[in-house]
FIKOLBA-726882 format. One line per 2 residues: number of its first residue (from 1); their letters; for each residue x, y, z of C-alpha. Coordinates in pm, whole numbers, plus 50000, padded with zeros to 5 digits. Example, Ala and Ser with C-alpha at 12.3 -4.5 7.8 and 13.67 -1.06 7.14 Angstrom:
2
1 = AS = 51230,49550,50780 | 51367,49894,50714
This chain:
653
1 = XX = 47831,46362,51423 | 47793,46563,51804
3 = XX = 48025,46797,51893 | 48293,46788,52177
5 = XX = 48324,46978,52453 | 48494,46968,52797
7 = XX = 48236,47019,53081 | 48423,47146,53447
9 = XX = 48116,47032,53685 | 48195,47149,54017
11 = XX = 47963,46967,54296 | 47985,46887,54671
13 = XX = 47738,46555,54666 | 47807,46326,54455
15 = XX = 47440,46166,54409 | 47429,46518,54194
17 = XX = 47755,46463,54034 | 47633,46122,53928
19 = XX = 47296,46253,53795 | 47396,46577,53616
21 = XX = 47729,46365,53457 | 47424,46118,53289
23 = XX = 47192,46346,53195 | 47465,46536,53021
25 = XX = 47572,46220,52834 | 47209,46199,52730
27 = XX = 47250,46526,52500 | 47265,46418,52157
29 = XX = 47442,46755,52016 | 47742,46714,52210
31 = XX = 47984,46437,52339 | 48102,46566,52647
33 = XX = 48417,46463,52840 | 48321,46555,53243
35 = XX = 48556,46674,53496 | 48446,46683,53870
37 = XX = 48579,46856,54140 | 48424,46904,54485
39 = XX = 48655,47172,54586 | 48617,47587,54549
41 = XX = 49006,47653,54542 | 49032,47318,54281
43 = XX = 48719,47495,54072 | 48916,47846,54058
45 = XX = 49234,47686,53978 | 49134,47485,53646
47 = XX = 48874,47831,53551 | 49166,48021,53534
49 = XX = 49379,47782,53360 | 49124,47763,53111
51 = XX = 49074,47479,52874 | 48743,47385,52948
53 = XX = 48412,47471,52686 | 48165,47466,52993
55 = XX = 48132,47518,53377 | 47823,47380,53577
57 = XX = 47904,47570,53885 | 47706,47426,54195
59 = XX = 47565,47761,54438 | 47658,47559,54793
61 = XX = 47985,47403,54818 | 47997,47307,55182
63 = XX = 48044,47627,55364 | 48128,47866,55062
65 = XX = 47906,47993,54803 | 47955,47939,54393
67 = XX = 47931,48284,54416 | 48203,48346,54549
69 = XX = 48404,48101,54276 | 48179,48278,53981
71 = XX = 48344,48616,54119 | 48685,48516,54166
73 = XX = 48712,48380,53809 | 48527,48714,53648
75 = XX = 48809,48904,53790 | 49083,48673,53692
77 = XX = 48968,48681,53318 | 48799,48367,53277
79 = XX = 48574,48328,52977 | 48484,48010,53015
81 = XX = 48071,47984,53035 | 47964,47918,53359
83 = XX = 47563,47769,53471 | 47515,47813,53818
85 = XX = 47275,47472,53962 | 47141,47517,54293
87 = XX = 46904,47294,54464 | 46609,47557,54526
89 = XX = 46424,47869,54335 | 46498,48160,54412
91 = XX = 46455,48470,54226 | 46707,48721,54464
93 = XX = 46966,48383,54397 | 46871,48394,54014
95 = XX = 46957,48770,53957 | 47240,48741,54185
97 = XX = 47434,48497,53986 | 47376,48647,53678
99 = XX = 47551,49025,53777 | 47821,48793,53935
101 = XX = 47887,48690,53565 | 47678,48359,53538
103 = XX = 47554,48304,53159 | 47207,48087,53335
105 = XX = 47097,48035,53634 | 46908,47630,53684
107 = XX = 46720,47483,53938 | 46874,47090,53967
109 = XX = 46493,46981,53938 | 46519,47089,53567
111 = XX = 46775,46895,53511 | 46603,46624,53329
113 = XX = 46373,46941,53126 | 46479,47095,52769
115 = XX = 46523,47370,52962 | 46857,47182,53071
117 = XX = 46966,47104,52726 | 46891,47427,52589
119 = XX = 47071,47632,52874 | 47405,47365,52754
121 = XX = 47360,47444,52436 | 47290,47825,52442
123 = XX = 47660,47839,52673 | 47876,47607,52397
125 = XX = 47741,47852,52146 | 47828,48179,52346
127 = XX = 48145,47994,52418 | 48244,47942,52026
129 = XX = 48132,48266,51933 | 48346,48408,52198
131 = XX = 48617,48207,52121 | 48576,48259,51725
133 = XX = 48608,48649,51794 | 48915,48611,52011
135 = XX = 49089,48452,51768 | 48989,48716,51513
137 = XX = 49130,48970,51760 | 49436,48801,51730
139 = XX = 49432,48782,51372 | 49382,49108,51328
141 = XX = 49628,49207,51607 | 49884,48999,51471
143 = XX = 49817,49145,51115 | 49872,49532,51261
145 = XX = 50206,49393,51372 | 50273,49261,51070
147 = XX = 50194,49603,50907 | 50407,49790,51178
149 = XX = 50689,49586,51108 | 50661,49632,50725
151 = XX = 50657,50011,50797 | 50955,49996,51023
153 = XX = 51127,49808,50758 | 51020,50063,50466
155 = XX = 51217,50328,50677 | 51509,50184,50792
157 = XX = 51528,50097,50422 | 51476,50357,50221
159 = XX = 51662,50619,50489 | 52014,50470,50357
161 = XX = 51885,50416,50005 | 51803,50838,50015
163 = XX = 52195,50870,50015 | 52289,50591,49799
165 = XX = 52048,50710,49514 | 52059,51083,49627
167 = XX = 52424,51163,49613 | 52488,50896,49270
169 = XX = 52235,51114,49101 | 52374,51461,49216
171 = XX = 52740,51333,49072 | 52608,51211,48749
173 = XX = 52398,51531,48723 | 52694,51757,48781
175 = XX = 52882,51654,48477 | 53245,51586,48613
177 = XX = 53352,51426,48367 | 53724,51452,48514
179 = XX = 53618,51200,48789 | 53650,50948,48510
181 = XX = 53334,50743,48724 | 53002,50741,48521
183 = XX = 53016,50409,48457 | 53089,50310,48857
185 = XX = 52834,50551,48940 | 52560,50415,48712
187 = XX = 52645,50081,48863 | 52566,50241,49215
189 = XX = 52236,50374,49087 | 52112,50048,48896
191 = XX = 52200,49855,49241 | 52051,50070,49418
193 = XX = 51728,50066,49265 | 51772,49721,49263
195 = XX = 51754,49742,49592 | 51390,50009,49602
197 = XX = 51266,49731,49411 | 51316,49439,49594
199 = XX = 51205,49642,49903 | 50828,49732,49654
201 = XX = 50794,49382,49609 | 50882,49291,49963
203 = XX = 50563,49530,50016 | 50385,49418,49690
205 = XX = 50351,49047,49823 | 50197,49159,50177
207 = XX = 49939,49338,50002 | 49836,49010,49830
209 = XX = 49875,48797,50149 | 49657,49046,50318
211 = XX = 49412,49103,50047 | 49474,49506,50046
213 = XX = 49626,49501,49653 | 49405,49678,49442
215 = XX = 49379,49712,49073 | 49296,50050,48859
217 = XX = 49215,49936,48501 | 49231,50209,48239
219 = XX = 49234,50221,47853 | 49557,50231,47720
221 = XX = 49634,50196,47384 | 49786,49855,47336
223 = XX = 50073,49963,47059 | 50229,50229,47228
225 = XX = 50233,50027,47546 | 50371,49709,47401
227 = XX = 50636,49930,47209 | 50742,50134,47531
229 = XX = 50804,49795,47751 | 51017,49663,47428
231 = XX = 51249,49988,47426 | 51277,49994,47801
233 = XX = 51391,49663,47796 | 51597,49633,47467
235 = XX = 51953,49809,47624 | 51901,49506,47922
237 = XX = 51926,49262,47620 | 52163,49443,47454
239 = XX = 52424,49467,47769 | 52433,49068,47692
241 = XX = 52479,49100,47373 | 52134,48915,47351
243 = XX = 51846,48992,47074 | 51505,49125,47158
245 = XX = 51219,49069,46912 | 50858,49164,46949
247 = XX = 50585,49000,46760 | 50223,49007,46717
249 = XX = 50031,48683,46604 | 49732,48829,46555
251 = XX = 49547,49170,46498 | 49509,49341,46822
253 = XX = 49254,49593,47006 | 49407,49972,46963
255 = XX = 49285,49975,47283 | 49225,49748,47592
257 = XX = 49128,49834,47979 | 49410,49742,48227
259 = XX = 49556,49824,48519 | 49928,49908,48290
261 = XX = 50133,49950,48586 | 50063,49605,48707
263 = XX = 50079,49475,48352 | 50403,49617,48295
265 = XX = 50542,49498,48604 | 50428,49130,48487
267 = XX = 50617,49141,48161 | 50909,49341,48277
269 = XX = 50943,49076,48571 | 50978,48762,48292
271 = XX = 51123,48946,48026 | 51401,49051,48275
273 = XX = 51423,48705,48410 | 51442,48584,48062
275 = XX = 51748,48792,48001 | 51883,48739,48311
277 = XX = 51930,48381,48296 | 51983,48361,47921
279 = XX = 52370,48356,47798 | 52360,48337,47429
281 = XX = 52063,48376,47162 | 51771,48594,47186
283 = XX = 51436,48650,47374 | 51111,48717,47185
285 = XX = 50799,48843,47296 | 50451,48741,47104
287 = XX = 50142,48898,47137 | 49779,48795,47043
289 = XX = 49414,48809,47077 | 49209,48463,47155
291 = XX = 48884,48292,47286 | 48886,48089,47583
293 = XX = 48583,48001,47737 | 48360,48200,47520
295 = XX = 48548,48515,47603 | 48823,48737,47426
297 = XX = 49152,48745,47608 | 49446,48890,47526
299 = XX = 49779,48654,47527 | 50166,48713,47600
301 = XX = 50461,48488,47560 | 50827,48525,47662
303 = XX = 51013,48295,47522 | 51408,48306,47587
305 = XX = 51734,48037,47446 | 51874,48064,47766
307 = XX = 51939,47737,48080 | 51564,47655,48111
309 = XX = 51436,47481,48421 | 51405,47178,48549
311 = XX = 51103,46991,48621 | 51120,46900,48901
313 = XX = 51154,47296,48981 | 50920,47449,48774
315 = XX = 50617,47386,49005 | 50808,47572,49298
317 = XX = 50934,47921,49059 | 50598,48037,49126
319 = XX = 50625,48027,49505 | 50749,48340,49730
321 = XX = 51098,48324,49773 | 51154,48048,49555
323 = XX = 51462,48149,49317 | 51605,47984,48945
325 = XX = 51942,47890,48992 | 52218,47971,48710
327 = XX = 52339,47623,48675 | 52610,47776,48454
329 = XX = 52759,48018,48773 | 52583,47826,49043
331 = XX = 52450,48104,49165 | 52114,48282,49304
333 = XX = 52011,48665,49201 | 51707,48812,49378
335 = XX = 51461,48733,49661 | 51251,48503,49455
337 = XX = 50960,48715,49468 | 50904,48825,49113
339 = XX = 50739,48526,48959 | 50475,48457,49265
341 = XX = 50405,48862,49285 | 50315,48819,48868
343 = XX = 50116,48484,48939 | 49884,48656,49182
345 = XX = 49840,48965,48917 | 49761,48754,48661
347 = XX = 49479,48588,48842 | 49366,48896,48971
349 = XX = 49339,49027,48577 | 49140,48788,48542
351 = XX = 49391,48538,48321 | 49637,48210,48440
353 = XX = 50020,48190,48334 | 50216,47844,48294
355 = XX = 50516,47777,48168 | 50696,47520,48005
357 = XX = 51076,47476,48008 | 51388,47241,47868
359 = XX = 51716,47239,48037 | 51941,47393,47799
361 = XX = 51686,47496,47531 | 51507,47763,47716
363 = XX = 51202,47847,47871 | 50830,47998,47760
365 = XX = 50607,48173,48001 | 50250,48239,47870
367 = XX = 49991,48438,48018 | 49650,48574,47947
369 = XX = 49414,48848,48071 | 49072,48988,48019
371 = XX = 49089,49319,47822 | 48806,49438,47908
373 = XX = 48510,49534,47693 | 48679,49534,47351
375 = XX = 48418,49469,47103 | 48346,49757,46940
377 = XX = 48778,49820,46977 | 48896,49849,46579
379 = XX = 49157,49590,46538 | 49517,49679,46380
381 = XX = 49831,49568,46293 | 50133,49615,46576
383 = XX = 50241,49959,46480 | 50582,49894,46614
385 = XX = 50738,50231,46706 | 50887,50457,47018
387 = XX = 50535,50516,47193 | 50719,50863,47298
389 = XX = 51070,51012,47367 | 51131,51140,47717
391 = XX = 51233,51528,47692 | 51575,51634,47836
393 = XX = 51534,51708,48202 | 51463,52041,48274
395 = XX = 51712,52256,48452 | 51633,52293,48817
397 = XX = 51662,52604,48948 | 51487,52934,48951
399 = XX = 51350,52905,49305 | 51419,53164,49545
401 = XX = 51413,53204,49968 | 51593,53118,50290
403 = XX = 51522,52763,50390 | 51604,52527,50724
405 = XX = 51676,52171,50660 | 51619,51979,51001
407 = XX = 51731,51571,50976 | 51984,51439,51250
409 = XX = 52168,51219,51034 | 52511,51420,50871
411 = XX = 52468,51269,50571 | 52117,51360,50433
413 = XX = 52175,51664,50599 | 52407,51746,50373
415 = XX = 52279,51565,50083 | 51990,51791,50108
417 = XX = 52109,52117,50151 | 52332,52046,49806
419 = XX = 52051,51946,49656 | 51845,52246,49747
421 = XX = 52158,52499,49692 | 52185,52356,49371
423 = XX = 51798,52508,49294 | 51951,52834,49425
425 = XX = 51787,52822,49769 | 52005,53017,50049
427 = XX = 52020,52710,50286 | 52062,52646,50682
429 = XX = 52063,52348,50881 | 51953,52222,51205
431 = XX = 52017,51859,51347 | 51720,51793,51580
433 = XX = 51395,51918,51659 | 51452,52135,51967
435 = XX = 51766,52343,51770 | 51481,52405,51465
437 = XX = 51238,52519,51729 | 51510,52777,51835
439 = XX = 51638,52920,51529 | 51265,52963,51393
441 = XX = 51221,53137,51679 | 51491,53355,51687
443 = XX = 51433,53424,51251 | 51084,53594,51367
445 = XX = 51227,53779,51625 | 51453,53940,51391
447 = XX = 51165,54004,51112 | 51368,53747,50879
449 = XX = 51131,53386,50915 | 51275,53119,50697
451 = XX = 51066,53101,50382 | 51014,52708,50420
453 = XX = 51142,52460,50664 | 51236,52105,50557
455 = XX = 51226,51875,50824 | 51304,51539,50900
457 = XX = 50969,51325,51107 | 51205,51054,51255
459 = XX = 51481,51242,51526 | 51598,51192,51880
461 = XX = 51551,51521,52116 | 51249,51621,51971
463 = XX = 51089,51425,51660 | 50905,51632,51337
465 = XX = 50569,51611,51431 | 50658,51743,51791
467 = XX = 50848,52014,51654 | 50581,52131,51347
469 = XX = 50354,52190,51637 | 50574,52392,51855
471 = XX = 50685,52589,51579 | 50305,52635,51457
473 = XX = 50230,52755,51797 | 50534,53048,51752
475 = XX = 50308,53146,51491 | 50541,53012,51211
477 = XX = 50302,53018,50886 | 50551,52941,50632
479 = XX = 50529,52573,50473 | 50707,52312,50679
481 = XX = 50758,52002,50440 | 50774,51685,50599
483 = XX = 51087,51450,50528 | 50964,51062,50581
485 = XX = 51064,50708,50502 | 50672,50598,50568
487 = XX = 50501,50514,50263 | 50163,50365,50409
489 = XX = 49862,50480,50276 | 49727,50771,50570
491 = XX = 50068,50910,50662 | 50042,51217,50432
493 = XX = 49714,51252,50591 | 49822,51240,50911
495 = XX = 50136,51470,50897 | 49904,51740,50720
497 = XX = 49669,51756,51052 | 49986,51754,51275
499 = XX = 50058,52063,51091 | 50296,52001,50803
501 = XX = 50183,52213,50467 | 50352,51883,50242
503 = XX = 50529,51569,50211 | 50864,51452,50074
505 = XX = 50915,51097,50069 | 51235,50907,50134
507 = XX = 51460,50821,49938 | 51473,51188,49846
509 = XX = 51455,51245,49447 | 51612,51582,49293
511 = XX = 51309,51617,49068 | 51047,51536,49330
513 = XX = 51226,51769,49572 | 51245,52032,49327
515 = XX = 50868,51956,49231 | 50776,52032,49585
517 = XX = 50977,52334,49694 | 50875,52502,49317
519 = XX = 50540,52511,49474 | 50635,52754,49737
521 = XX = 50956,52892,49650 | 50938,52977,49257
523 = XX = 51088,53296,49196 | 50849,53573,49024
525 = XX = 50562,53337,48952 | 50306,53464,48704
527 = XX = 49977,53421,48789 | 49799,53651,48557
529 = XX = 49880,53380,48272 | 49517,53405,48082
531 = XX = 49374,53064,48075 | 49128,52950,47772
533 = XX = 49073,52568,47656 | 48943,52686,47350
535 = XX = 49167,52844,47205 | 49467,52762,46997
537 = XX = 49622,52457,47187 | 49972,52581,47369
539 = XX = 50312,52465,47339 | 50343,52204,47627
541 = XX = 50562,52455,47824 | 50323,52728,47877
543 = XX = 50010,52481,48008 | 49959,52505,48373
545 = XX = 49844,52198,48564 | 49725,52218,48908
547 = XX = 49772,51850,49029 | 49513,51717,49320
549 = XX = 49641,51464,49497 | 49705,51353,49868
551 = XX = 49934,51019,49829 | 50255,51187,49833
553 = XX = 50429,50913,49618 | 50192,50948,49338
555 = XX = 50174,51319,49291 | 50539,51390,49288
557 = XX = 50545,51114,49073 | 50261,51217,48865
559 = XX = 50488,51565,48880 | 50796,51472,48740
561 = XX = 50610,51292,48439 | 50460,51558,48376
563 = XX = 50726,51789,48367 | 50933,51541,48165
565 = XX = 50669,51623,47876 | 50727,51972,47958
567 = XX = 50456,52097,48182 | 50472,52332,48482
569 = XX = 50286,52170,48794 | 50178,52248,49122
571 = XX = 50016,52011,49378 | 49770,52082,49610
573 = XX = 49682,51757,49866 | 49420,51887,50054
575 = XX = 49084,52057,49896 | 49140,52343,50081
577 = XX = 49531,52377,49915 | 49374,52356,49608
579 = XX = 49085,52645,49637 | 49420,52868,49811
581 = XX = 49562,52783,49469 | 49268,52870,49253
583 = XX = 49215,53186,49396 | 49614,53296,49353
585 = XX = 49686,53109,49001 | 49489,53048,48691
587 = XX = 49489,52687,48548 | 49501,52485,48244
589 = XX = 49416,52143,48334 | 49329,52000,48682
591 = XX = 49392,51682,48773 | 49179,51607,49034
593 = XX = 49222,51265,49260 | 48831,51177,49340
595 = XX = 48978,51067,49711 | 49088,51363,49893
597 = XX = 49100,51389,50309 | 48889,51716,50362
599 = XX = 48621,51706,50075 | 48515,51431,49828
601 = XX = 48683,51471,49463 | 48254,51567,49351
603 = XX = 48269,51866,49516 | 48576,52048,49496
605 = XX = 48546,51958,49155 | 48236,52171,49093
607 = XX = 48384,52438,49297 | 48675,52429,49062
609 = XX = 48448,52457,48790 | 48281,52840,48989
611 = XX = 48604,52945,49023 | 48815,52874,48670
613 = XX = 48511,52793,48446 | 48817,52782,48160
615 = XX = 49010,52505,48339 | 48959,52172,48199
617 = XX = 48902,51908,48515 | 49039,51549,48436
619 = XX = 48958,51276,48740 | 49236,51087,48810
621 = XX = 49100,50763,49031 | 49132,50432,49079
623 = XX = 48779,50358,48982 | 48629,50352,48633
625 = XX = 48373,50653,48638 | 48123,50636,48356
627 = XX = 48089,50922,48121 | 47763,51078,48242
629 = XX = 47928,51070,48629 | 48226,51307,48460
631 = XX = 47986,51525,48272 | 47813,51572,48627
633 = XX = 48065,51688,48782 | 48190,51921,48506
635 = XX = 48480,51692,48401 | 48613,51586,48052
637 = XX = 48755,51317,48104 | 48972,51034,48305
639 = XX = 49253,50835,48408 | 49258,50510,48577
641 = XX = 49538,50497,48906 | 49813,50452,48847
643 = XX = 49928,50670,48612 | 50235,50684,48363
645 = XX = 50414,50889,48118 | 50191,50729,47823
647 = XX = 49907,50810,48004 | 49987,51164,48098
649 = XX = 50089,51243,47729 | 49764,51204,47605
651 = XX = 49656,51531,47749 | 49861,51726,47495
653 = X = 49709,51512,47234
C-alpha cells in the first residue's frame, strides 16, 4: 500500500502544472494529493502555514524568482522540503538554490527520469525523518516539564511536611508527659507520613511511566525478612483488633536475590490494604517455593476476611488512581496508587500478581518472583522470629560550635535552631541570603567565624546557592550545609560544585540532622582510635564507619540505621571528602558507593586500601559485582542499593 503525502507545486504555466501533477501520480511509492498555486505571496503563505510533506518550487514565477520564495520561507521556519524545477541547466542556478535552502535542484526535462522519482522520494524521507525527530524533541521536552513539575511539587511538599513531622517528633522526644498529647501527636506523625508516602509514590509511578525505576537485587536472607515485614505490620492488625498469621507452605531458600526494598513495599502495600479494608477476622500471609515454566519462583499470598471486591472492579484496582471503596463507610482512603505501583514491580521482578475476590468473604492477592540463582541455596523451615530489635535511640548531643541557620520561613527557622540547641549547638539565625552574607562577614572580621552555616537553597533576596558563593568568596571555609526540598538524583551534586560542603534534605529529620552536623561539629573527637579487623571483634559502639555516599537521602539514611545498631558514622560524598577523612580519622569499615561525582568507586577504593590497609572496604551499589571484581579492588564484600537495617546488621555478624 503507497504512502500519502501532500505535494504544494507552485508553477506559473500550467502545460507544466499539468505534466509534473501526472508524472507525480505515476510514482508508485506514494499517493499524492497536489495543490497548485501560480502565485509567490500564495506559495509563502501555505509554506509557512505548513501542512504540506513536499514543495516543487518552480525558479521563474513571472517576474520574481523561486528564490526569492525558497528564502523567505527559510527565514520564517519552514521545514517543509522544497525541489526547485527550472526549465534550463545551470550549474551557478544549481548551487544557488541549494545555499538558499533547496533539498534538490531538477531540470523539468528530467521530469519523466528516475532521477525525478528518486529526488521525491529522497525529500518525503528527509521530511519524515525530520518530522520523526521533532516530535521526539517534543517528547522529550514535554518529559523535562514533566520532571520540573514533579520537582516543584516534591518541594512545595515536603517544605510544610519538615514542620509537621519536625516539630511532632521534637514534642514526643521531649517527654512532656504533662501535655497529656502523645496519642494526638502520634496521630500527627502517622498522617503525616501518610502524607511523605503518598508524595514517594506520586514519584514512584513517574519513574515507571518514564522508564527511569531501577532495581538493586541483593541476597537477603528470606526468614529474617519475612519475619521483620510480619512484626512491622502486626500492631496495624492489632489497632483493629484483627489477627495476623504468617505461614510457609513449603521449605524455602535461606537465601534469595531481591531488590528487598521494592519487595517490601509490594507486601506492605496489600497487607496494609488487606487490613485496611478488613473489619472483622484475620489476614494471613503464605509463603512458598514453586516451578512455573521450568523455573523456581518464589510465591506470596495475602489473603484477608474483610468486604472483597467486586468484579466488575477488580480489573480496574490495578490501574493508577483507581481506589477500593469501603462499601461498609462509603468511603475512599488513598490516591489509588499502591496496587498499580506493586503491579509494575512485580513484572519488573520478573513474576505476575492476580487476584481473586468475593464480596463479603474477602479477597486473595498472589504474586510470584524470580529469586534469583537459588540452587545450590539450603532449604529450611520458616524460622519464625524478630529478625532484630531496633536499639533505643541514642541521645543526641555532644556536638559543640557556633552555628547560623539561614531559611526565610519563621517556622523552620525556628524548628531548626531547637533542634540544633537541643544537640548543644550555640545557635543564630538569619532570614535571607543577603543578612547571612553580612553577619558571616562581620563573624571574620571579629576573629569569631561561625563554625558551620545551615542554610536554606530556596529564599527571596538572595537564594542559597547565590549566597554559598558570596560567602566562599569572603573566604568563609567552614562547612555550609545545604537545606533543600529537591530530591532528584544530581542535586547533591550540583550544590557541592556551587560550593556547599553537604546536604540536608527536607523534611528535616532530628537523627539525619544530627548525623550531619556530628560530622563537623563533634566535640573532642578521637581520632587516634587504633583500627585492626583482625583482632577481637568490638562492641558495636566502638566500630567506626566512614560512609561513601553522594545521594543525600540514602546516606543519612544509611546513617541513622546504622547508628540505630549502635555505630558511630561519618559521611563523606565526594572522593576527595573521603581521602580529607582518611588522613584525619582511622576507620573500621568503609562503605563505599561505587558511583561517586569526582572519582569512580575502583579507585578511591584502592586508595583507601594505601591509606588504612586495616579498614575493611564493603561496596555498597546498585549493581551485583562478582566476587573476583571485589577482591580487585581490595574489597570484602557487598550490598545491593538500597539498603536496610537487616542488611546493615550483618556487618556486626
Amino acid at each position: 500500500m503507497s504512502k500519502y503525502a501532500r505535494v504544494l507545486l507552485v508553477e506559473d504555466d500550467e502545460d507544466d502544472y499539468l505534466l509534473t501533477s501526472d508524472y507525480l501520480q505515476q510514482l508508485e511509492s506514494h499517493s499524492f494529493d497536489i495543490k497548485w498555486v501560480t502565485s509567490p505571496s500564495k506559495a509563502l503563505e501555505l509554506l509557512i502555514g505548513g501542512g504540506f510533506d513536499i514543495c516543487l518550487l518552480d525558479y521563474q514565477l513571472g517576474a520574481q524568482s523561486g528564490l526569492e520564495v525558497l528564502q523567505a520561507a527559510a527565514e520564517n521556519g519552514c521545514n517543509t522540503p522544497i525541489i526547485m524545477l527550472t526549465g534550463q541547466t545551470d550549474d551557478e542556478l544549481d548551487q544557488s538554490a541549494l545555499d538558499a535552502g533547496a533539498v534538490d535542484y531538477l531540470n523539468k526535462a528530467e521530469i519523466s527520469t528516475r532521477r525525478f522519482a528518486r529526488s521525491i522520494r529522497y525529500a518525503l524521507a528527509r521530511h519524515d525523518f525530520t518530522k520523526e525527530r521533532f516530535e521526539r524533541i517534543k517528547a522529550e521536552t514535554k518529559n523535562r516539564s514533566k520532571d520540573r513539575f514533579l520537582a516543584h511539587l516534591s518541594h512545595e511538599l515536603r517544605t510544610p511536611l519538615t514542620s509537621i513531622l519536625g516539630y511532632t517528633e521534637l514534642l514526643l522526644n521531649n517527654n512532656n508527659k504533662q501535655l497529656g498529647a502523645s496519642d494526638e501527636l502520634n496521630i500527627i506523625l502517622s498522617n503525616g507520613k501518610h502524607l511523605l508516602s503518598l508524595l514517594n509514590d506520586v514519584l514512584d509511578l513517574s519513574k515507571i511511566a518514564a522508564n527511569k525505576l531501577e532495581l538493586n537485587r541483593s541476597k537477603i536472607d528470606l526468614g529474617r525478612f519475612i519475619t521483620d515485614v510480619f512484626f512491622l505490620l502486626r500492631i496495624n492488625a492489632q489497632d483493629k483488633g484483627l489477627s495476623l498469621e504468617i505461614e510457609a507452605k513449603s521449605a524455602l531458600p535461606q537465601h534469595i536475590f531481591v531488590d528487598s526494598t521494592r519487595l517490601r513495599q509490594i507486601l506492605i502495600n496489600l497487607t496494609y490494604n488487606a487490613i485496611k479494608f478488613t473489619t472483622q477476622g484475620k489476614i494471613t500471609i503464605r509463603i512458598w517455593s514453586g516451578l512455573k515454566k521450568g523455573r523456581e519462583f518464589i510465591f506470596f499470598e495475602v489473603t484477608d476476611t474483610g468486604i472483597g471486591i467486586p468484579d466488575d472492579k477488580l480489573s480496574a484496582i490495578f490501574k493508577p488512581f483507581e481506589q477500593i471503596e469501603d462499601i461498609v463507610s462509603r468511603q475512599k482512603e488513598g490516591a489509588g496508587l499502591g496496587l498499580a505501583i506493586c503491579t509494575e514491580l512485580v513484572k519488573r521482578m520478573g513474576g505476575e500478581i492476580k487476584v481473586h475476590s468475593e464480596p463479603n468473604v474477602g479477597s486473595q492477592f498472589t504474586f510470584s518472583i524470580s529469586p534469583g540463582d537459588i540452587i545450590n541455596e539450603p532449604r529450611q523451615i520458616l524460622n519464625f522470629q524478630k529478625s532484630f530489635a531496633p536499639e533505643l535511640a541514642k541521645p543526641m548531643n555532644g556536638l559543640c560550635g557556633r552555628i547560623l541557620v539561614v531559611d526565610d520561613i519563621k517556622d523552620i527557622r525556628q524548628l531548626t535552631s531547637q533542634i540544633c540547641g537541643s544537640f548543644g549547638l550555640d545557635v543564630e539565625t538569619s532570614q535571607d541570603g543577603a543578612d547571612a552574607i553580612e553577619k558571616c562577614k562581620a563573624a571574620l572580621l571579629a576573629a569569631t567565624p561561625y563554625d558551620l552555616v545551615l542554610m536554606d537553597i530556596h529564599m527571596p533576596v538572595l537564594d542559597g546557592r547565590q549566597s554559598v558563593v558570596k560567602i566562599r568568596q569572603n573566604e568563609f571555609k567552614n562547612p555550609v550545609i545545604a537545606l533543600t526540598a529537591a530530591a532528584l538524583k544530581g542535586v547533591r551534586e550540583s550544590l557541592i560544585e556551587t560550593g556547599f560542603t553537604d546536604v540536608v534534605h527536607k523534611p528535616i529529620n532530628k537523627g539525619q540532622l544530627y548525623e550531619v552536623l556530628k560530622k563537623y561539629l563533634l566535640c573532642n573527637p578521637d581520632p587516634q582510635v587504633a583500627v585492626n579487623v583482625d583482632s577481637n571483634p568490638l562492641p558495636i559502639e566502638k566500630i567506626n564507619i566512614l560512609l561513601v555516599e553522594d545521594d543525600g537521602d540514602t546516606a543519612q539514611l544509611t546513617k541513622i540505621l546504622l547508628e540505630n545498631l549502635g555505630a558511630t558514622v561519618q559521611v563523606a560524598s565526594t572522593g576527595a571528602a573521603c581521602i580529607e577523612l582518611l588522613q584525619r580519622e582511622c576507620w573500621h569499615k568503609v562503605l563505599l558507593d561505587m558511583h561517586l561525582p569526582d572519582i569512580t568507586g575502583s579507585d578511591l577504593a584502592l586508595q583507601i586500601r594505601q591509606k588504612q590497609p586495616l579498614a575493611e572496604i564493603i561496596v555498597v551499589s546498585g549493581l551485583e559485582l562478582d566476587p573476583k571484581g571485589l577482591q580487585k579492588i581490595g574489597a570484602s564484600r557487598s550490598l545491593l542499593k538500597p539498603v536496610n537495617m537487616e542488611k546493615l546488621a550483618t556487618l556486626f555478624e
